[in-house]
TORNUBA-609421 format. One line per 5 residues: number of its first residue (from 1); their letters; for each residue x, z, y negated of C-alpha. Coordinates in nm, 3 decimals. Each point is the difference from the previous one (the first is absolute). Layout:
BEGIN
NUM> a> X Z Y  ...
//
This chain:
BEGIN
1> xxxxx> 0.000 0.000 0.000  0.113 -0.089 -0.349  0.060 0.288 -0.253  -0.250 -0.163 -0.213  -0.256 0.046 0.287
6> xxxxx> 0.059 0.334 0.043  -0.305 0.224 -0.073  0.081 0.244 -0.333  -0.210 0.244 -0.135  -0.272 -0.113 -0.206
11> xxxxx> 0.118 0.187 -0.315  0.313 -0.215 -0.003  0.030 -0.279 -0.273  0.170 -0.262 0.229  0.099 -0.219 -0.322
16> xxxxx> 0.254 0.291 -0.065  0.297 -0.035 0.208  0.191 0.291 -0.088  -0.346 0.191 0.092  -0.044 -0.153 0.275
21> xxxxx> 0.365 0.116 0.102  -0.066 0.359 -0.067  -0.301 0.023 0.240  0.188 -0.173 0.246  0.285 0.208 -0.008
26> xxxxx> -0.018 0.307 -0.187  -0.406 0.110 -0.044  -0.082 0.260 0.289  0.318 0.086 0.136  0.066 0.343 0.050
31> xxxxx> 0.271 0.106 -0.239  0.205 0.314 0.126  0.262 -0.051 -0.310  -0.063 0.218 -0.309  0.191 -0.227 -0.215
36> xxxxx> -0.247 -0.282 0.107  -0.261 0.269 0.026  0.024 0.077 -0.382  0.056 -0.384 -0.146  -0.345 0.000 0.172
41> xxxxx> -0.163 0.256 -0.157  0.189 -0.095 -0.322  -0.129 -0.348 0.020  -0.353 0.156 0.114  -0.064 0.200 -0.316
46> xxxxx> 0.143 -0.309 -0.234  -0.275 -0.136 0.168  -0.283 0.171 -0.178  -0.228 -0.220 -0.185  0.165 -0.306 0.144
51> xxxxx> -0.009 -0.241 0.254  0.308 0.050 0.277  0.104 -0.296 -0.059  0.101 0.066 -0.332  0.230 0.269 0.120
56> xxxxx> 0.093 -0.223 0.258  0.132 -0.249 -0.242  0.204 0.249 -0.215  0.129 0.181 0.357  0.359 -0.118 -0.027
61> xxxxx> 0.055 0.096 -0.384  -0.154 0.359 0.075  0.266 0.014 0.319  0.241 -0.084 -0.322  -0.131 0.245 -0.242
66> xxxxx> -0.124 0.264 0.196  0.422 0.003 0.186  -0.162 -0.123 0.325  -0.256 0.281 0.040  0.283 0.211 0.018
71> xxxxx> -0.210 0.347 -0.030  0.302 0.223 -0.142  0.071 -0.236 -0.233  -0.350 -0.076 -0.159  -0.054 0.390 0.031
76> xxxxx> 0.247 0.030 -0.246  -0.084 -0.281 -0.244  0.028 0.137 -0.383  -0.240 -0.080 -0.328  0.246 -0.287 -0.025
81> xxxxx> -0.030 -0.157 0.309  -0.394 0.061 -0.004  0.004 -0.213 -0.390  0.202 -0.244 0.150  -0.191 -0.071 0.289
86> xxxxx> -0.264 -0.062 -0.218  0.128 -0.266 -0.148  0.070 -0.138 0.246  -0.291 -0.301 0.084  0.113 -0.049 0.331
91> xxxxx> -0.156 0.319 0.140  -0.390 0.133 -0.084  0.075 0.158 -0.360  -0.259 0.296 0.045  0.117 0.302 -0.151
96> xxxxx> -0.212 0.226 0.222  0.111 -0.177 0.340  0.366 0.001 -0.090  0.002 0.364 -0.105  -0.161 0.048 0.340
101> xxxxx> 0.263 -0.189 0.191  0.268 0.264 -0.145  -0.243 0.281 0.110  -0.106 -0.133 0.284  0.371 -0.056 0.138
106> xxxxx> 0.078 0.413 -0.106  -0.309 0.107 0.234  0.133 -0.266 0.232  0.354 0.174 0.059  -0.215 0.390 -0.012
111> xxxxx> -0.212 -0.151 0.305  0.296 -0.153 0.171  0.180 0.381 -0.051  -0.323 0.164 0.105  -0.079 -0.252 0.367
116> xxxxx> 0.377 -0.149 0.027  -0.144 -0.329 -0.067  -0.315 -0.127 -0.191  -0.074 -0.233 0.269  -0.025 0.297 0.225
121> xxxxx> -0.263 0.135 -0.247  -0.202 -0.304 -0.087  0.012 -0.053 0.407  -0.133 0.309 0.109  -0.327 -0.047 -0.185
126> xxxxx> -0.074 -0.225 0.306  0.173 0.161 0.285  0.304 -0.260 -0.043  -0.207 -0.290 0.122  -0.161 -0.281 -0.172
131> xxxxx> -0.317 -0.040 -0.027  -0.176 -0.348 0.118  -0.334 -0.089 -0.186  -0.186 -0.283 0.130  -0.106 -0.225 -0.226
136> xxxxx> -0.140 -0.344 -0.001  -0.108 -0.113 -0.414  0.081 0.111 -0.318  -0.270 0.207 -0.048  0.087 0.245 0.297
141> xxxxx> 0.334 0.047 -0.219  -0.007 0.370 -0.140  0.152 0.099 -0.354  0.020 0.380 0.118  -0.063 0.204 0.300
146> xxxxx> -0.050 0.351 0.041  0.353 0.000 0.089  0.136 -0.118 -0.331  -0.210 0.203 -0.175  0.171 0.313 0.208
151> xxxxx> 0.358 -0.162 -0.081  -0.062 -0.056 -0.354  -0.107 0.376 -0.019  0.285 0.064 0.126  0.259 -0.192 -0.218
156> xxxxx> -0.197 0.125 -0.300  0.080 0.325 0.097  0.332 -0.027 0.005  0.017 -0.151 -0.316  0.005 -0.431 0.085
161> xxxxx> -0.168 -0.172 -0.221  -0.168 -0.371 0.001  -0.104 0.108 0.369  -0.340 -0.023 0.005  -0.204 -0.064 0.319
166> xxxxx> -0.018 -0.371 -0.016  0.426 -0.051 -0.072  0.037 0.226 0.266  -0.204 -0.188 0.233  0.144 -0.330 -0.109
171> xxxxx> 0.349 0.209 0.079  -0.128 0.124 0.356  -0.096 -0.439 0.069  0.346 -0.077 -0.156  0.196 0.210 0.168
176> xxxxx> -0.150 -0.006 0.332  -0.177 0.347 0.042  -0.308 -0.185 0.068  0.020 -0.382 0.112  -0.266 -0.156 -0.157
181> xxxxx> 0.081 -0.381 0.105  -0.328 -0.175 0.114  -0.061 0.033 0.328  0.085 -0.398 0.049  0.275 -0.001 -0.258
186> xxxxx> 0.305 -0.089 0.217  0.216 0.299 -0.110  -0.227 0.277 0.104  0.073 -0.060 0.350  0.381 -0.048 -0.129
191> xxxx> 0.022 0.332 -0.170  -0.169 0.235 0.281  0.190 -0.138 0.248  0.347 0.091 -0.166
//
């Protein structure tokens, strides 16, 4: 079978190649890496407002900016760095959500010191095993669960901010806490049987 024959999910704009590359390769995999874990959930909260692929498009200058998602380093960005980032048009120049990237990254390292590793956090809100929804239109897609609600609570509480229910969920599809390919998208089959 071609790859243009391949079944995708039927959220996916197929004219966009470099979206069509990131469900194919990077949408619903499990991530076990905090670094990649927290360009996620950096990307995630950017996110707010917006389409994905928006962020999708700036990705590469935030993995610029933002010192690869390097978490000690953006937990330690100054006033300076902060003004200078928002100048900068290749990233999303929202006060708020870069102020919460620096915050964010700060409770990032006080989770990682308080479970090891944030993955090992994040993961445990679902026993450490991804969760398979089955779902066959658009409509069935959700834009929160009960679960994301729980999570969001959660990050709030420890002071994360731009984590409301619905980025979280989008987080928990991106990063493969719960695969939510269709159930005749080609990769769902793919990614459970890793």
């Amino acid at each position: 079978m071609a790859k243009e024959e391949l079944i995708r999910c039927p959220w996916l704009d197929l004219t966009k190649q470099d979206y069509v590359k990131y469900h194919d390769e990077e949408w619903g995999v499990p991530v076990h890496d905090d670094q990649t874990m927290f360009e996620y959930l950096t990307l995630e909260s950017a996110q707010a407002g917006l389409s994905w692929y928006t962020v999708l498009k700036k990705r590469e200058n935030y993995r610029k900016l933002f010192d690869n998602f390097d978490v000690k380093k953006v937990a330690s960005y100054d006033e300076a760095k902060i003004q200078a980032l928002l100048q900068n048009p290749g990233i999303i120049r929202n006060q708020l959500k870069i102020r919460a990237a620096v915050n964010n990254a700060q409770r990032f390292i006080e989770v990682q010191q308080e479970f090891g590793r944030f993955c090992d956090y994040l993961w445990a809100f679902i026993d450490h095993k991804p969760l398979v929804n089955h779902l066959t239109c658009l409509e069935e897609y959700p834009a929160k669960t009960e679960l994301s609600d729980k999570i969001s609570k959660d990050l709030k509480k420890r002071g994360f901010k731009f984590v409301g229910s619905t980025i979280v969920y989008a987080h928990m599809q991106a990063c493969g806490m719960v695969n939510d390919h269709s159930s005749d998208c080609f990769r769902k089959k793919e990614i459970e049987n890793r």
